[in-house]
mmCIF file of the N, C-alpha and C atoms, coordinates in Angstrom:
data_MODEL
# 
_entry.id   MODEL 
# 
loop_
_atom_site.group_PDB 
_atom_site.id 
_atom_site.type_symbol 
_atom_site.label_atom_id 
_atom_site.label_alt_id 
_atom_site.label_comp_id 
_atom_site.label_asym_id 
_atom_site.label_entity_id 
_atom_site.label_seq_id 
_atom_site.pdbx_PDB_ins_code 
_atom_site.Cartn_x 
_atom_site.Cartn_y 
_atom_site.Cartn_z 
_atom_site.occupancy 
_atom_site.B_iso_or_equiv 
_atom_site.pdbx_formal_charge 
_atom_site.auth_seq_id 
_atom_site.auth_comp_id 
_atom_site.auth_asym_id 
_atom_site.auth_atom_id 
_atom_site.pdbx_PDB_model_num 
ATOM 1   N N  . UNK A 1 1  ? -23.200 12.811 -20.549 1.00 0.00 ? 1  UNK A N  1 
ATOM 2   C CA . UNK A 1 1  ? -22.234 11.741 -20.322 1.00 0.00 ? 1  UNK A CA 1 
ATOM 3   C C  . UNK A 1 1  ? -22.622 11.010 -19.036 1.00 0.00 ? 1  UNK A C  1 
ATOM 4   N N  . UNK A 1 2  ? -22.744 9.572  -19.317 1.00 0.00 ? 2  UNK A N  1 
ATOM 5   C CA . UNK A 1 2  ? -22.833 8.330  -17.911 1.00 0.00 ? 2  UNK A CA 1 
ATOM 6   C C  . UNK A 1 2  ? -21.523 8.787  -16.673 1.00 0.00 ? 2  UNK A C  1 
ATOM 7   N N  . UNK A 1 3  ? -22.148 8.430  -15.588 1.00 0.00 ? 3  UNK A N  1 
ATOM 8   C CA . UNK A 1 3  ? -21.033 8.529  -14.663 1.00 0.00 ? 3  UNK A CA 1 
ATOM 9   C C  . UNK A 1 3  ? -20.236 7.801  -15.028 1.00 0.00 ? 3  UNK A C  1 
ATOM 10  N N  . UNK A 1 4  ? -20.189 6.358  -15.716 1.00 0.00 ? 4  UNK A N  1 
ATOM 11  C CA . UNK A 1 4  ? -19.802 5.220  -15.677 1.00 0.00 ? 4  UNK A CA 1 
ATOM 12  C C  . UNK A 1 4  ? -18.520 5.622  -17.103 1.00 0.00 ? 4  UNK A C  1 
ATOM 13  N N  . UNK A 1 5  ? -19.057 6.374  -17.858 1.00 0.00 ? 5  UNK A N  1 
ATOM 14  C CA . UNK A 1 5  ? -18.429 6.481  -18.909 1.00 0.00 ? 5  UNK A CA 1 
ATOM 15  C C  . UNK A 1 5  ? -17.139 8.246  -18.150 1.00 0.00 ? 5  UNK A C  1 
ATOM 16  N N  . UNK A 1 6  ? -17.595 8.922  -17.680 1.00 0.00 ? 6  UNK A N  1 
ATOM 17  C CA . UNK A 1 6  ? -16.884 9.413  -17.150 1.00 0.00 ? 6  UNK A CA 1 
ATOM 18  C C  . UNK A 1 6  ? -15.860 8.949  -16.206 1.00 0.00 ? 6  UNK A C  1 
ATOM 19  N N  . UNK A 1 7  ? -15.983 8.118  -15.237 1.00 0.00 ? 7  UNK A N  1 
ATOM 20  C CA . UNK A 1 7  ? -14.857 7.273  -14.789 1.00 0.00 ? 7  UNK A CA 1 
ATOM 21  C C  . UNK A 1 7  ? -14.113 6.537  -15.738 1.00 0.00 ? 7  UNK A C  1 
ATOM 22  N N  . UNK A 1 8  ? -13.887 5.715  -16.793 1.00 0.00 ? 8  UNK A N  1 
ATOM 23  C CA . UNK A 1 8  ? -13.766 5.492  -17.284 1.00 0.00 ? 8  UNK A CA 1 
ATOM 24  C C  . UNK A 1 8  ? -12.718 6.456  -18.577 1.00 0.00 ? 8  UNK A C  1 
ATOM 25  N N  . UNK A 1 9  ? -12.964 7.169  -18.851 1.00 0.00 ? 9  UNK A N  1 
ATOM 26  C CA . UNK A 1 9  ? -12.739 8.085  -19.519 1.00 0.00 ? 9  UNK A CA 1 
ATOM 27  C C  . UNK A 1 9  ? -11.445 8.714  -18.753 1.00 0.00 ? 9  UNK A C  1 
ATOM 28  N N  . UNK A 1 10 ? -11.746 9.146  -17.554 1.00 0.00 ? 10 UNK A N  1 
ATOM 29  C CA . UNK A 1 10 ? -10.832 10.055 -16.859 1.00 0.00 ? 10 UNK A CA 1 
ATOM 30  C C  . UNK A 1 10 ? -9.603  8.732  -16.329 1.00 0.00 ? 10 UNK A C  1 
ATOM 31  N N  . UNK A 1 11 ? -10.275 7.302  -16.119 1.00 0.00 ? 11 UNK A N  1 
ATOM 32  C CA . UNK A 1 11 ? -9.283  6.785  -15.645 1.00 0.00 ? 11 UNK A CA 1 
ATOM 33  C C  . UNK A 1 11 ? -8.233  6.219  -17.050 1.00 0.00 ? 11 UNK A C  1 
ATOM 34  N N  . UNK A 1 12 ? -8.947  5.635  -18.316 1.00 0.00 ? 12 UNK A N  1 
ATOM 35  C CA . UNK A 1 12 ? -8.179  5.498  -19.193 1.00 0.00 ? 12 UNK A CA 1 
ATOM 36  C C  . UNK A 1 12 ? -6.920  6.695  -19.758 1.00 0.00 ? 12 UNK A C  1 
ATOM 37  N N  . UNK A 1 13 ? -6.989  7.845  -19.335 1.00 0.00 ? 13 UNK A N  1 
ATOM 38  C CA . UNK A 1 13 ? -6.553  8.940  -19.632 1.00 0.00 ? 13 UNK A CA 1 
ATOM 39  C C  . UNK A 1 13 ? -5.234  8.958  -18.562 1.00 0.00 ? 13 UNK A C  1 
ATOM 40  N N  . UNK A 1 14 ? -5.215  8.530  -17.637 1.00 0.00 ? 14 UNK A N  1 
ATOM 41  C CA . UNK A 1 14 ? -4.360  8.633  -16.507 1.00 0.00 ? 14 UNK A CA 1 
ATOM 42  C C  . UNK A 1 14 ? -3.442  7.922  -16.297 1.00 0.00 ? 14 UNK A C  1 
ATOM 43  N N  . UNK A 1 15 ? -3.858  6.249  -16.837 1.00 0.00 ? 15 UNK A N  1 
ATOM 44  C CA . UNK A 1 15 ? -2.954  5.273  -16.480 1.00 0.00 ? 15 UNK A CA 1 
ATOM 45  C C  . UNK A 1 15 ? -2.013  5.257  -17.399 1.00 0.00 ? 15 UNK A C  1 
ATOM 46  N N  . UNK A 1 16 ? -1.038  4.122  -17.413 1.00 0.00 ? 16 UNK A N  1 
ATOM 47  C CA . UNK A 1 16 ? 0.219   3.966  -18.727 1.00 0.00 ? 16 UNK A CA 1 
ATOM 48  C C  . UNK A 1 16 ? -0.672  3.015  -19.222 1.00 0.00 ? 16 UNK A C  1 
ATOM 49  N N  . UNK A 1 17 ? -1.402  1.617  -19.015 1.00 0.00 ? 17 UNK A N  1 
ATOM 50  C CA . UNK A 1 17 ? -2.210  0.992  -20.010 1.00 0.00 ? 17 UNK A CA 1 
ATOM 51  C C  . UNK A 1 17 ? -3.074  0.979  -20.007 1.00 0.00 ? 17 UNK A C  1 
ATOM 52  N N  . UNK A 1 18 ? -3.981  1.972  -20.792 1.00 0.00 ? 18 UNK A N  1 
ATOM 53  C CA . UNK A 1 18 ? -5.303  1.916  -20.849 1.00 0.00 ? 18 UNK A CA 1 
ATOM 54  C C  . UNK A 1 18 ? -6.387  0.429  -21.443 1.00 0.00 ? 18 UNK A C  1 
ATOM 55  N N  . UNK A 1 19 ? -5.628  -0.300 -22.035 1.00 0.00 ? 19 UNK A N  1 
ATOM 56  C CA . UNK A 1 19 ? -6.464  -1.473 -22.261 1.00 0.00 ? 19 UNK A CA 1 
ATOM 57  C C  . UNK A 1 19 ? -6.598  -2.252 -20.810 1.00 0.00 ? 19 UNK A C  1 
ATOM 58  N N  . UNK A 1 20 ? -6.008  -1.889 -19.673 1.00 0.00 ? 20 UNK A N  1 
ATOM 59  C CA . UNK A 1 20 ? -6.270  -2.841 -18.650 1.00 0.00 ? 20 UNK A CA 1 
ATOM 60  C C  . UNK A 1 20 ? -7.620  -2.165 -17.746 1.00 0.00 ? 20 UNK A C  1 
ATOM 61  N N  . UNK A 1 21 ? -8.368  -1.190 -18.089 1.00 0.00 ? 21 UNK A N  1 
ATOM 62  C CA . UNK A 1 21 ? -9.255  -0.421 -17.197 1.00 0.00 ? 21 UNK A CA 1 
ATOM 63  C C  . UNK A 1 21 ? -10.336 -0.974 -17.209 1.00 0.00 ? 21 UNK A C  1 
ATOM 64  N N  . UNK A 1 22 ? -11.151 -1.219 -16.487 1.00 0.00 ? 22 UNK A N  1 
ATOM 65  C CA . UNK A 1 22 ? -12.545 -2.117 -16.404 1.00 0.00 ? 22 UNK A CA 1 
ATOM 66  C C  . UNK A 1 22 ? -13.320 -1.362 -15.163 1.00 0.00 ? 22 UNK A C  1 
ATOM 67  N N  . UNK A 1 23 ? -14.475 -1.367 -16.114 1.00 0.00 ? 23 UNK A N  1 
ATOM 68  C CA . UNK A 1 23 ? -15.593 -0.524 -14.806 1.00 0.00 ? 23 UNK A CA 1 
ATOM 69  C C  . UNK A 1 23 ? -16.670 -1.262 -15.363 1.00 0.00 ? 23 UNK A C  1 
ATOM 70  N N  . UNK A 1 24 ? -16.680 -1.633 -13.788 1.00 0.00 ? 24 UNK A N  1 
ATOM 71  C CA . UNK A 1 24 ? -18.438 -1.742 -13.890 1.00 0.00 ? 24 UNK A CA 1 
ATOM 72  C C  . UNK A 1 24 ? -19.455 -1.534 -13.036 1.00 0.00 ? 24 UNK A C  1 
ATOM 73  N N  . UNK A 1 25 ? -20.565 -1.509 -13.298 1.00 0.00 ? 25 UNK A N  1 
ATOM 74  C CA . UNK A 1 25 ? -21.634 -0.576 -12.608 1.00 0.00 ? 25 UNK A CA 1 
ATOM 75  C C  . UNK A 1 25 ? -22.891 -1.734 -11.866 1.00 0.00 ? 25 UNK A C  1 
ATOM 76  N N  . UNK A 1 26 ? -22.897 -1.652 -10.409 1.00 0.00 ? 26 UNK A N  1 
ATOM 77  C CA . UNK A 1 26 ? -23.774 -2.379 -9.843  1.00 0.00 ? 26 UNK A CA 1 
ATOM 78  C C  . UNK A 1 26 ? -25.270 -1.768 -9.067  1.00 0.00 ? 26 UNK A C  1 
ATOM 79  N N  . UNK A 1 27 ? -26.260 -1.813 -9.697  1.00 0.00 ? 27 UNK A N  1 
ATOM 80  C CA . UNK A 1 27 ? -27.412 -0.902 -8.876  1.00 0.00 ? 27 UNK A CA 1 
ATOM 81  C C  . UNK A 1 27 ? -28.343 -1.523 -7.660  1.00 0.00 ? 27 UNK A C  1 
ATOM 82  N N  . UNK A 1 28 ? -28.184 -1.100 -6.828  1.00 0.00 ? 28 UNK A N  1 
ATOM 83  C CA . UNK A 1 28 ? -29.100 -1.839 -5.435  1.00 0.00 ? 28 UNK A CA 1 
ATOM 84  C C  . UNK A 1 28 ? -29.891 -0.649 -5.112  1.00 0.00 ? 28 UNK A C  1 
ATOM 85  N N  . UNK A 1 29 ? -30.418 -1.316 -3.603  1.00 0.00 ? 29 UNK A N  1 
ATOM 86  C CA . UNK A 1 29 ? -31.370 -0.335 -3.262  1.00 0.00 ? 29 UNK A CA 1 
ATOM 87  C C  . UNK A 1 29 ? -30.789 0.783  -2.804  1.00 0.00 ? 29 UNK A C  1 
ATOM 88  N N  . UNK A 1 30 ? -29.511 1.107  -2.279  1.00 0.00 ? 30 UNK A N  1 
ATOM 89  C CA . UNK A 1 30 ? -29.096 2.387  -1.381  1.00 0.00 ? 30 UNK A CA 1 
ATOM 90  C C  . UNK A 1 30 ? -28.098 3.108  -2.631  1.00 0.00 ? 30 UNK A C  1 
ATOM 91  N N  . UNK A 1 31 ? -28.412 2.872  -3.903  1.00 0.00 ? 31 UNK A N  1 
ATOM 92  C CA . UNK A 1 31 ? -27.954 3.489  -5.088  1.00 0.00 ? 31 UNK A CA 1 
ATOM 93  C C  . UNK A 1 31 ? -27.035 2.794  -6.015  1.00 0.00 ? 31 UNK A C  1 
ATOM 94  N N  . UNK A 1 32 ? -25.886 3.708  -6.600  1.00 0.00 ? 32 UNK A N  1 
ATOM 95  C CA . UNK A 1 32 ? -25.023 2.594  -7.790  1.00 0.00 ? 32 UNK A CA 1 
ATOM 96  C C  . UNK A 1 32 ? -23.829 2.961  -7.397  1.00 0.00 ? 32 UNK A C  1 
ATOM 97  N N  . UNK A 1 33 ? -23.001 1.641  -7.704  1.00 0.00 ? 33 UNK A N  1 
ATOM 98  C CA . UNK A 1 33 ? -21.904 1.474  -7.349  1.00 0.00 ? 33 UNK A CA 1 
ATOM 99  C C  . UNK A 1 33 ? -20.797 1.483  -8.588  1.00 0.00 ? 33 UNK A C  1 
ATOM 100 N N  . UNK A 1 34 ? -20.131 2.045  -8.407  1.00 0.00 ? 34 UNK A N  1 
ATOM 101 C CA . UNK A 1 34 ? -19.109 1.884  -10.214 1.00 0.00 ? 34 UNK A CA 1 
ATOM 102 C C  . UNK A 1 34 ? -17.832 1.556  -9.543  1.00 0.00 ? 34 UNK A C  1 
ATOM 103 N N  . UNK A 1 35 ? -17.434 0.352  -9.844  1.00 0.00 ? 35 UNK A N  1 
ATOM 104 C CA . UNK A 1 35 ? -16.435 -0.150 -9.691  1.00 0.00 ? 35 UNK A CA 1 
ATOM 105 C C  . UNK A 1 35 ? -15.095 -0.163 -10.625 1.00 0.00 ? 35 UNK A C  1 
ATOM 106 N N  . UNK A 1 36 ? -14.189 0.628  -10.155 1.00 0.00 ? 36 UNK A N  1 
ATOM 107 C CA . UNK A 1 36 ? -13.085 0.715  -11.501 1.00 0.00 ? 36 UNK A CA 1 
ATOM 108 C C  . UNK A 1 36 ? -12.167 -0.319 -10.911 1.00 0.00 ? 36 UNK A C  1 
ATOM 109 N N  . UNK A 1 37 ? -11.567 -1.161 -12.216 1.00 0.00 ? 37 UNK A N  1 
ATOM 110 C CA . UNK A 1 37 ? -9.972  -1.439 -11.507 1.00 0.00 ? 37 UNK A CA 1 
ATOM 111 C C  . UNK A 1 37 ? -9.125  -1.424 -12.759 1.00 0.00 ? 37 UNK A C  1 
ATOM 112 N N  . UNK A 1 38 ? -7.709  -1.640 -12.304 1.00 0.00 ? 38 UNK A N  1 
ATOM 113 C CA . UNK A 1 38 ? -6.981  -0.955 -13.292 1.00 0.00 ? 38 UNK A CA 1 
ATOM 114 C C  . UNK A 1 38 ? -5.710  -2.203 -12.792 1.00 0.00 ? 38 UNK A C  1 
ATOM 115 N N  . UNK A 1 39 ? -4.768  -2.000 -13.816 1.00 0.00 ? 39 UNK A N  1 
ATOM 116 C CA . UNK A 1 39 ? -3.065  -2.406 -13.645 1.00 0.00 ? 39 UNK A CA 1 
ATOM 117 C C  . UNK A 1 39 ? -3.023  -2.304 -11.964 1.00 0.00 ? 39 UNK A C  1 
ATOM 118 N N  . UNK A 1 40 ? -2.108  -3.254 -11.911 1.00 0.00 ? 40 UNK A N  1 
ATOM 119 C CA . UNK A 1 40 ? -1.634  -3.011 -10.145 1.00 0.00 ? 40 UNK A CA 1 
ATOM 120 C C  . UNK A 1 40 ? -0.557  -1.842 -10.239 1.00 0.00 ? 40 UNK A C  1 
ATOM 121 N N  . UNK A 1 41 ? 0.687   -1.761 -11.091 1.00 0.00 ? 41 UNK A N  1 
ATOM 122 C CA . UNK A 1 41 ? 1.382   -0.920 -11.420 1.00 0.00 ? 41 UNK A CA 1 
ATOM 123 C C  . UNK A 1 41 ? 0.263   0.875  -11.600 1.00 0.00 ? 41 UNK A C  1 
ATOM 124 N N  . UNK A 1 42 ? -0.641  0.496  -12.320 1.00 0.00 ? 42 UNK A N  1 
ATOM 125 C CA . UNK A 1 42 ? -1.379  1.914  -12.260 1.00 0.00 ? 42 UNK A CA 1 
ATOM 126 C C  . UNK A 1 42 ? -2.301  2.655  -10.925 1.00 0.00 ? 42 UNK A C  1 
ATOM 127 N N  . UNK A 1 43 ? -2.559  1.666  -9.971  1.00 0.00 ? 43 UNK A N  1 
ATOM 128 C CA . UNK A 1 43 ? -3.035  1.742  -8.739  1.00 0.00 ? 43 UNK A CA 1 
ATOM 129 C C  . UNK A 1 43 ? -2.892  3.182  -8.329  1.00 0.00 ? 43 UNK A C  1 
ATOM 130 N N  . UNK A 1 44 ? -1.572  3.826  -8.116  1.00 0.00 ? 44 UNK A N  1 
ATOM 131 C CA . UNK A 1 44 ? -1.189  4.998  -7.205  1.00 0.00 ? 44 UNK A CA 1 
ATOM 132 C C  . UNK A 1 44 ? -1.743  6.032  -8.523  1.00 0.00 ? 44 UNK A C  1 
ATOM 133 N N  . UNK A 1 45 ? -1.979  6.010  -10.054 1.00 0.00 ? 45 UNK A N  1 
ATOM 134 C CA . UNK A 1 45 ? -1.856  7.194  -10.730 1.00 0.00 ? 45 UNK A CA 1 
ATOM 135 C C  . UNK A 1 45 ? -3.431  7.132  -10.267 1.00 0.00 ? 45 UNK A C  1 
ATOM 136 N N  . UNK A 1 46 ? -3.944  6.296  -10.222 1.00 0.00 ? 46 UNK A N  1 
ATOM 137 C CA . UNK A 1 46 ? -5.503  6.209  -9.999  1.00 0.00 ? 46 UNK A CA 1 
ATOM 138 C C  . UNK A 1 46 ? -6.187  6.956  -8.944  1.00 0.00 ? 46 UNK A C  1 
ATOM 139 N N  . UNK A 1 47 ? -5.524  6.560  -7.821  1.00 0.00 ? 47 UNK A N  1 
ATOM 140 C CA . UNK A 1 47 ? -5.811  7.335  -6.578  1.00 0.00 ? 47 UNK A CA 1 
ATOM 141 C C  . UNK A 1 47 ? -5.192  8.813  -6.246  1.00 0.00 ? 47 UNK A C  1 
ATOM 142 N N  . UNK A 1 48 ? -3.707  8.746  -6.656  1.00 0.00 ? 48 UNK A N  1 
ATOM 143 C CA . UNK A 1 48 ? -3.175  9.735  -6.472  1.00 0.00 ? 48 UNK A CA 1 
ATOM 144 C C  . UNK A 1 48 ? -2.730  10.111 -5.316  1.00 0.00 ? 48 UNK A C  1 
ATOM 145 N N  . UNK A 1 49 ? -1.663  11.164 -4.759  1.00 0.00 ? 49 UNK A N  1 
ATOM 146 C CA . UNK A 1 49 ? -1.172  11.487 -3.717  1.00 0.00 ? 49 UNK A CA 1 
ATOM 147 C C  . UNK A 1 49 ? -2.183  11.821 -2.788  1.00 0.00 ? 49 UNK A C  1 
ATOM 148 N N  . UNK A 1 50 ? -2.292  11.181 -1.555  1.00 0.00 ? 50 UNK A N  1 
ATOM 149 C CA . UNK A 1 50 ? -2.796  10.971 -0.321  1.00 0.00 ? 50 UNK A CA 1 
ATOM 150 C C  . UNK A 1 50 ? -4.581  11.141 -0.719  1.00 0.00 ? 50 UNK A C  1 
ATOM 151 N N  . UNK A 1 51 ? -4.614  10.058 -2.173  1.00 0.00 ? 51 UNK A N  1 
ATOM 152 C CA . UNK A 1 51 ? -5.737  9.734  -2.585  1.00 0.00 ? 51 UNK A CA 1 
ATOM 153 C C  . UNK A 1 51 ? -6.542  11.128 -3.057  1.00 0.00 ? 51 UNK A C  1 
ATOM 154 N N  . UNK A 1 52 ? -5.866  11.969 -3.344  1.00 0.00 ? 52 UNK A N  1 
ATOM 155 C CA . UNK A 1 52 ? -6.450  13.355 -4.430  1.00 0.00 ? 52 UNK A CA 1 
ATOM 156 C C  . UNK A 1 52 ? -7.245  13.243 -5.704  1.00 0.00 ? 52 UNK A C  1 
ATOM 157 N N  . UNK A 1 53 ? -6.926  12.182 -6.216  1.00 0.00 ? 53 UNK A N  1 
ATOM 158 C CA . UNK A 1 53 ? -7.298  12.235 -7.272  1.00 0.00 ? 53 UNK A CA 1 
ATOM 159 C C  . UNK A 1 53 ? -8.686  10.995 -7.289  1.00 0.00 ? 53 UNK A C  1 
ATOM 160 N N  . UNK A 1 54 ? -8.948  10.504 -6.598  1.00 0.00 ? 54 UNK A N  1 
ATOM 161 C CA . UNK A 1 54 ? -10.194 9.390  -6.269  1.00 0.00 ? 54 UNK A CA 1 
ATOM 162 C C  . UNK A 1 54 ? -10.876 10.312 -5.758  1.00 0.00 ? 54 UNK A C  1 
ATOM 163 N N  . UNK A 1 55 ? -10.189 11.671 -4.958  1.00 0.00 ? 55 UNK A N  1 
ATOM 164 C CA . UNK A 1 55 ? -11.658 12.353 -4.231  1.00 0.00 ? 55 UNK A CA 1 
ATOM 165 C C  . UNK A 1 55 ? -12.093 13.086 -5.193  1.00 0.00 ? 55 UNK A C  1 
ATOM 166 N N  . UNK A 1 56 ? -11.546 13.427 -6.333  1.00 0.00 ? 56 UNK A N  1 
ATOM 167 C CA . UNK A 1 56 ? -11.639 14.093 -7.250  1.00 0.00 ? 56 UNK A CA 1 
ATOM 168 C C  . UNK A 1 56 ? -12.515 13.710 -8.130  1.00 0.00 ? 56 UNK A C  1 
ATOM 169 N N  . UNK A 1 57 ? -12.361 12.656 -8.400  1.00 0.00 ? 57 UNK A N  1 
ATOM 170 C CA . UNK A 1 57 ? -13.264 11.664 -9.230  1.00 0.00 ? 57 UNK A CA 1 
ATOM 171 C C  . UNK A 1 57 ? -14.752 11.801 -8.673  1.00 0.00 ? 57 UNK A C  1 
ATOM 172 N N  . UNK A 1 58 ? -14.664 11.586 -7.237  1.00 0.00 ? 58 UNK A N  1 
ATOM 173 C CA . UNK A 1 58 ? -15.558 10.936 -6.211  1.00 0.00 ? 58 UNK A CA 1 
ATOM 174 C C  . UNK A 1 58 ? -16.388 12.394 -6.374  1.00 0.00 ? 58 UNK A C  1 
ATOM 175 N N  . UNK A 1 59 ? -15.696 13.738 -6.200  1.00 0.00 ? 59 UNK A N  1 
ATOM 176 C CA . UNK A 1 59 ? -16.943 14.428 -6.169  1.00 0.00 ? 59 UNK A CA 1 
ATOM 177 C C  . UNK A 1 59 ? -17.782 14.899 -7.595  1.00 0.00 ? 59 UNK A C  1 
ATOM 178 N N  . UNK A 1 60 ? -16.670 14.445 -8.504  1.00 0.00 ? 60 UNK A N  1 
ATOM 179 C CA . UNK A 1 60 ? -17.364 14.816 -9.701  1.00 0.00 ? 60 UNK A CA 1 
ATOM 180 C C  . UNK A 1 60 ? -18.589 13.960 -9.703  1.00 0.00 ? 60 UNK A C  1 
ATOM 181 N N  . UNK A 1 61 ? -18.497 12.478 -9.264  1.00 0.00 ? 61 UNK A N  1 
ATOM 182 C CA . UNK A 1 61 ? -19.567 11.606 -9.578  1.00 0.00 ? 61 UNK A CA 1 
ATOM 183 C C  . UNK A 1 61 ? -20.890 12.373 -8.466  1.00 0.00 ? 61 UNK A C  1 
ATOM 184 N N  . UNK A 1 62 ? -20.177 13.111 -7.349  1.00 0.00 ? 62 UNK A N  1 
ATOM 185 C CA . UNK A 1 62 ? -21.553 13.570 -6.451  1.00 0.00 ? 62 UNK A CA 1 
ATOM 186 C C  . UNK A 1 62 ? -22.130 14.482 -7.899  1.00 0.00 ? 62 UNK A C  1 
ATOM 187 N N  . UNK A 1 63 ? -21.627 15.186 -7.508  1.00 0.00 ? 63 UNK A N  1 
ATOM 188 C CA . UNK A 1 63 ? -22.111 16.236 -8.409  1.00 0.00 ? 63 UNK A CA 1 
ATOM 189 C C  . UNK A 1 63 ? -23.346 16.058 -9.481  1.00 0.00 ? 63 UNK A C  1 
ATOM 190 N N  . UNK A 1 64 ? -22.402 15.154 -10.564 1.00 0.00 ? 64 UNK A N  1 
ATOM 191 C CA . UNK A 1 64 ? -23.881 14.482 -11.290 1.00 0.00 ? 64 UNK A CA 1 
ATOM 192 C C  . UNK A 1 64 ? -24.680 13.820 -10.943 1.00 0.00 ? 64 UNK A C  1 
ATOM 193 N N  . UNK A 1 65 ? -24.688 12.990 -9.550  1.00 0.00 ? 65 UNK A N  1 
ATOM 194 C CA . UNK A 1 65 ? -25.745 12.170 -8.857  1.00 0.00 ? 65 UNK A CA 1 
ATOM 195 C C  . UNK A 1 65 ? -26.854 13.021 -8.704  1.00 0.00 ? 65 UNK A C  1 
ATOM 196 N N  . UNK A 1 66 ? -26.078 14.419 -8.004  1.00 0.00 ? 66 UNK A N  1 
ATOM 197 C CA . UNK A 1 66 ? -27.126 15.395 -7.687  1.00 0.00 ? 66 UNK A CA 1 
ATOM 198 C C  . UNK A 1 66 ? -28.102 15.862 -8.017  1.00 0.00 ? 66 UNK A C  1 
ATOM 199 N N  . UNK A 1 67 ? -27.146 15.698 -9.911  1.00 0.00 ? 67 UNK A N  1 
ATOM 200 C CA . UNK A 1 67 ? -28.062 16.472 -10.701 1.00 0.00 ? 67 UNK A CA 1 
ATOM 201 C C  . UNK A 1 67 ? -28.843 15.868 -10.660 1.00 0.00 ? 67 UNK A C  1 
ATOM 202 N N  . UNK A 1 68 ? -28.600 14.415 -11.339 1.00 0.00 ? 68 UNK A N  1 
ATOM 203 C CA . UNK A 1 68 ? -29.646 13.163 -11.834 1.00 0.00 ? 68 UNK A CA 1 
ATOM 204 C C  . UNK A 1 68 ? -30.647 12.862 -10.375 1.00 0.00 ? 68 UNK A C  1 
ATOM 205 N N  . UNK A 1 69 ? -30.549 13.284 -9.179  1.00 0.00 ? 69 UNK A N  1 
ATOM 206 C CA . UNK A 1 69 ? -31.216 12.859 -8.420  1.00 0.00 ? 69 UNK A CA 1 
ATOM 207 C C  . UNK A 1 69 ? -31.212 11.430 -7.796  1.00 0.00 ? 69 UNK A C  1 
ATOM 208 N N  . UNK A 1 70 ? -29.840 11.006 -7.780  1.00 0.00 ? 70 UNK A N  1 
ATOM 209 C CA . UNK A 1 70 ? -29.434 9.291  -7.457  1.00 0.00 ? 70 UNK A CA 1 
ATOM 210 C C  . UNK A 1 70 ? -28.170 9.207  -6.769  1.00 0.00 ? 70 UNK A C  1 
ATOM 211 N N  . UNK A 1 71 ? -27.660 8.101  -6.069  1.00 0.00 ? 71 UNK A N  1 
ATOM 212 C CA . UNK A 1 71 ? -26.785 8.425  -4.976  1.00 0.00 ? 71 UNK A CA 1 
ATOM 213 C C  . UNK A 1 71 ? -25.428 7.418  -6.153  1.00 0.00 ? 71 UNK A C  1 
ATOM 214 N N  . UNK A 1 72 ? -24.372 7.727  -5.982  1.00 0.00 ? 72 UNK A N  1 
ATOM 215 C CA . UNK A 1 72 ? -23.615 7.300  -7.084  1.00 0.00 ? 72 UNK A CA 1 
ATOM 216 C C  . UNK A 1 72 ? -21.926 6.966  -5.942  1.00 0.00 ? 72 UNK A C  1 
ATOM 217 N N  . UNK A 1 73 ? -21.658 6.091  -6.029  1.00 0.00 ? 73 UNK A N  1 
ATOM 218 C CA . UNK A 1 73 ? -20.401 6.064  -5.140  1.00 0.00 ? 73 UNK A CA 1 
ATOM 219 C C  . UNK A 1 73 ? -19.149 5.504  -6.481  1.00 0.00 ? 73 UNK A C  1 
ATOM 220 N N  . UNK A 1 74 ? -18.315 5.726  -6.129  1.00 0.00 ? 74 UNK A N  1 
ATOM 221 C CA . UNK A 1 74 ? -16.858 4.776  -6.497  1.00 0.00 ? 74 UNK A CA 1 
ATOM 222 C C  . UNK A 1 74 ? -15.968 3.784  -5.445  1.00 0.00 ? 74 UNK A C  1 
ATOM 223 N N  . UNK A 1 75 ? -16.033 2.649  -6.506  1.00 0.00 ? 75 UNK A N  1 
ATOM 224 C CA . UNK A 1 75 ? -14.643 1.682  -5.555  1.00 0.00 ? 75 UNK A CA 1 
ATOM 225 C C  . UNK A 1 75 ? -13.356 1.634  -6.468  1.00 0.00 ? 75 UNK A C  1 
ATOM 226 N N  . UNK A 1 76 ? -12.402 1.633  -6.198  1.00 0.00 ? 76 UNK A N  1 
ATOM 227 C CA . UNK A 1 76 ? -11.384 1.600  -6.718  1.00 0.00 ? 76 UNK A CA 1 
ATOM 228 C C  . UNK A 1 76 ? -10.566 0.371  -6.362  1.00 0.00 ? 76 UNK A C  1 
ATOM 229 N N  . UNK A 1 77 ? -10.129 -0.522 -7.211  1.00 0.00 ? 77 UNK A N  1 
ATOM 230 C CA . UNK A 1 77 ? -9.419  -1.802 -6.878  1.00 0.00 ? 77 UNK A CA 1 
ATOM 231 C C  . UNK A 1 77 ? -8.493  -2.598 -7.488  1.00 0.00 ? 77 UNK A C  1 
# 
């Protein structure tokens, strides 16, 4: 599974409208960037209490960077 499709996945799963979720993926030189955004109303399920659930996200994406050998960040917006 893509990081890209894993964000995605975990964020459609979370919010109340999943047709509003949009990610997309930007690659430069200091690695890739996956940009989610969502409902303004869904904002807080996204991040979560004192942002738990973005770090959550955030290390899953280390994790597979690791594997894959590539530096992988999230923005949330």
């Amino acid at each position: 599974m893509a990081a890209q499709d894993l964000v995605e996945y975990v964020a459609k799963n979370l919010v109340d409208d999943p047709d509003s979720v949009s990610v997309q993926v930007h690659t430069g030189p200091e690695g890739t960037v996956i940009e989610l955004h969502v409902a303004e109303e869904d904002m807080g399920k996204v991040i979560g209490r004192n942002g738990s659930v973005a770090k959550a996200l955030r290390t899953l994406l280390k994790v597979m960077s690791a594997r894959d050998g590539e530096s992988v960040s999230l923005e949330i917006g």
